[in-house]
C-alpha positions in Angstrom: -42.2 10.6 -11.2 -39.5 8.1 -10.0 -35.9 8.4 -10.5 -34.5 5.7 -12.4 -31.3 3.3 -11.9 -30.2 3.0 -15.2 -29.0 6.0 -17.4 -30.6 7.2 -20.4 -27.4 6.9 -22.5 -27.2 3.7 -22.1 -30.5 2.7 -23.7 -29.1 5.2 -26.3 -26.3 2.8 -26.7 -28.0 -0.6 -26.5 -30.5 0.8 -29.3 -27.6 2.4 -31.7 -25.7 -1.4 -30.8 -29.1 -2.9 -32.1 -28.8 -1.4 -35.3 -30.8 1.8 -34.8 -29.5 4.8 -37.1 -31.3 6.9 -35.1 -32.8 7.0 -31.6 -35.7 9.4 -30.0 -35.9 10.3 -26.8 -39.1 8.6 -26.2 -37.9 5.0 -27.0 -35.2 5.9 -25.2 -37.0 6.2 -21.8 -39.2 3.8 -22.8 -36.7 0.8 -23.5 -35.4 1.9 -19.8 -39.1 1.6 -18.1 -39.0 -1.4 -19.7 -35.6 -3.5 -18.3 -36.3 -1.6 -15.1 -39.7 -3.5 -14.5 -38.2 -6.7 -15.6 -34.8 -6.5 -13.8 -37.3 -5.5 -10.6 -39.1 -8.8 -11.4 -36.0 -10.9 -11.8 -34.4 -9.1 -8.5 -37.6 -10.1 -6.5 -37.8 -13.8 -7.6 -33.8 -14.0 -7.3 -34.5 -12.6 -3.6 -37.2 -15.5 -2.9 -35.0 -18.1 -4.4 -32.6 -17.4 -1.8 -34.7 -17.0 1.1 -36.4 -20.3 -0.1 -33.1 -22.2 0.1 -32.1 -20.3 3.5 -29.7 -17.9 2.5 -30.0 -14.2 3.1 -27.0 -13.3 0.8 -28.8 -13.1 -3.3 -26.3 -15.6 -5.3 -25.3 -15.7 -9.1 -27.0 -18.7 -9.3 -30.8 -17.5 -8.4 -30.5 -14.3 -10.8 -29.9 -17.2 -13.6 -32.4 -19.4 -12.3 -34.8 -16.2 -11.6 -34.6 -14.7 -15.2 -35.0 -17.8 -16.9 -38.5 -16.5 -16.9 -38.3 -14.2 -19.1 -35.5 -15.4 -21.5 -36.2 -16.5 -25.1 -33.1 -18.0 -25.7 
């Protein structure tokens, strides 16, 4: 198993903010599998936005641009 970026109480926090009364440990970790494979998406295409424009240095700008992909609103 990998080790994870983000910390478990923090999906805690996001659900309870959400309106959860209550919060198990399995949705927990899941909700974190879950923005770590699309913040991974979002960094990658962020990272061949740049390099597409001749940058080596990620900007603002591409993460916007990058997860307008997977934005509803």
């Amino acid at each position: 198993m990998r080790s994870s970026e983000l910390g478990l109480s923090a999906m805690y926090r996001i659900l309870k903010k959400s309106g959860a009364q209550r919060v198990s440990d399995e949705s927990a970790v899941e909700l974190r599998r879950v923005i770590e494979e699309i913040a991974e998406a979002v960094a990658k295409n962020a990272v061949d936005l740049a390099n597409h424009a001749g940058r080596k240095t990620v900007k603002a700008e591409d993460v916007k641009l990058a997860s307008k992909t997977f934005s509803k609103y």
